[in-house]
C-alpha positions in Angstrom: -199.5 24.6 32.0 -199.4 27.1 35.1 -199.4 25.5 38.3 -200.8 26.6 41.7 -201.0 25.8 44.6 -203.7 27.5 47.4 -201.9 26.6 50.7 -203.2 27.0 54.8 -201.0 27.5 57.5 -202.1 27.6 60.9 -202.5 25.9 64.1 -206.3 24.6 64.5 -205.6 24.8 68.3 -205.1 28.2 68.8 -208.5 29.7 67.4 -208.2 32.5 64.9 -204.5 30.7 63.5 -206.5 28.1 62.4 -208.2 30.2 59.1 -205.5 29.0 56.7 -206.5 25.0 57.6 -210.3 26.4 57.9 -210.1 27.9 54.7 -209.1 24.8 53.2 -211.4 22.7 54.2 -214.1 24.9 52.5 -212.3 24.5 49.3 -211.5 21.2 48.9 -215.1 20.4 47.8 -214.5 23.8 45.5 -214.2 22.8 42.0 -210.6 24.2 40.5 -209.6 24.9 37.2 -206.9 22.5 35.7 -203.4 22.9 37.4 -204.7 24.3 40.7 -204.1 22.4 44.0 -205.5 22.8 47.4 -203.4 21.6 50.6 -203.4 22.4 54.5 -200.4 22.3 55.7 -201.3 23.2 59.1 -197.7 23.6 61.3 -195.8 21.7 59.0 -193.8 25.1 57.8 -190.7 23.0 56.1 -192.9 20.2 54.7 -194.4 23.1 53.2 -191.7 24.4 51.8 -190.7 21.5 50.0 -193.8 21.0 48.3 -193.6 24.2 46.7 -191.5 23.1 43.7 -193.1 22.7 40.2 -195.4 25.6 41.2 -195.6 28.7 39.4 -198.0 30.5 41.8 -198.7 30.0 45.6 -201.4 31.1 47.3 -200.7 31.0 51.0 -204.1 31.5 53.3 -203.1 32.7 57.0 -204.2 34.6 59.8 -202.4 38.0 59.3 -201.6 40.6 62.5 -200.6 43.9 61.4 -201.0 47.0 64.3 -203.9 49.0 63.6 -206.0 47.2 62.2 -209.2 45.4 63.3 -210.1 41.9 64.0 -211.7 40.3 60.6 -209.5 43.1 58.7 -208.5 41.7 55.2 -205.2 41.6 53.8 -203.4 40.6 50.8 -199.5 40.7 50.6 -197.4 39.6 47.8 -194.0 38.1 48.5 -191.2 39.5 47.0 -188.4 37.2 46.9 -185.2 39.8 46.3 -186.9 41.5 49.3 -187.2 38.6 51.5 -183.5 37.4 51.1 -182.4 40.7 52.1 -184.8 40.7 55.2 -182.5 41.2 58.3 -184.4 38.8 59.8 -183.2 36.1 57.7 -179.8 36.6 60.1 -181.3 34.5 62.8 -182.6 31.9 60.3 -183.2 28.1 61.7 -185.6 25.6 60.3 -188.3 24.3 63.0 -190.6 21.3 61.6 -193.0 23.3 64.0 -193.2 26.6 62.5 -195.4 28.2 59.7 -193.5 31.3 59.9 -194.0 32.5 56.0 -190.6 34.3 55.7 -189.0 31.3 56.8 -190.6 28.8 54.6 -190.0 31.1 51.6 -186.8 31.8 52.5 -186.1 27.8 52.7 -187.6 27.7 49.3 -185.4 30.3 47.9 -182.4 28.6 49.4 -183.9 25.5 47.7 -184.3 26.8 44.4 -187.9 26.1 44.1 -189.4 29.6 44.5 -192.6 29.9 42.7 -193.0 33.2 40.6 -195.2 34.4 42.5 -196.4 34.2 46.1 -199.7 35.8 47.7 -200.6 35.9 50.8 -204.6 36.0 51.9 -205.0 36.4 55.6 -207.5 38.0 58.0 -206.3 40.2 61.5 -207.1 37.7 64.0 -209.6 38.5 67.2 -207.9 35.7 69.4 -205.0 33.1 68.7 -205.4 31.3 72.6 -205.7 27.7 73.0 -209.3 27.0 71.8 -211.3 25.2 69.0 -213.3 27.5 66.7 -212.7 30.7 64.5 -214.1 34.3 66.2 -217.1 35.6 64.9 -215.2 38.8 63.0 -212.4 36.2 61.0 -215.6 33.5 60.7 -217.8 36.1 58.8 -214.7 36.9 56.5 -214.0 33.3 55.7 -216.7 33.9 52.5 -214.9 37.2 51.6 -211.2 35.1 51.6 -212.5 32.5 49.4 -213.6 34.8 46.8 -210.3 36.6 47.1 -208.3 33.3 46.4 -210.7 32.2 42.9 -210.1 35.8 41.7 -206.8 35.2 42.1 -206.8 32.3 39.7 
């Protein structure tokens, strides 16, 4: 049976990084099909990592910042993990227990052996990411949009 797991990353605390943990809460009274986990990981970047063995697929749901694009701006990124081991920025590699840094907790994962077959990321272009409670109105209104993303994806 395929395994997968739909994982948030973010920092509730800091406003628009909290979509990953936000997102999950709206799933978890989602119905999955068999084989399909949901789990907030919130900070925890290398208690994430661990938790990704056994799975065949990982969904990761994070607030995304690319230049250009607007606040509420979708994206969806696939992880390549050939690509990612031969990221220079792998050269200053640590592990923080702090961190949801997705390139690291992949990479730790790689380095672990237990890198899924595939990883996705779902994440939104953030309006603000200061100390605050509360998603912004443009990454609140794509919240519906994400979650329909992540059930096509299974």
């Amino acid at each position: 049976m395929t395994r997968t797991l739909i994982c948030g990353v973010g920092n509730k605390l800091k406003r628009d990084d909290g979509l990953g943990p936000f997102v999950i809460e709206q799933l978890e009274d989602t119905p999955m099909p068999e084989g399909v986990d949901v789990a907030d990981y919130g900070i925890s970047g290398f208690k994430c990592a661990l938790k990704l063995e056994g799975y065949n697929k990982v969904i990761f749901v994070d607030a995304i910042s690319l230049p250009g694009f607007e606040p509420g701006r979708l994206h969806r990124l696939k992880i390549n993990k050939d690509k990612l081991m031969k990221s220079p920025r792998l050269s200053d590699f640590s592990l923080s227990m702090h961190e949801t840094d997705l390139e690291r907790i992949m990479a730790t994962a790689a380095v672990l052996n237990i890198y899924p077959d595939e990883v996705v990321i779902i994440g939104c272009e953030p309006s603000d990411t200061a100390v605050g409670l509360g998603l912004t109105k443009p990454v609140e209104a794509a919240v519906p949009k994400i979650i329909e993303l992540i059930l096509k994806e299974l």
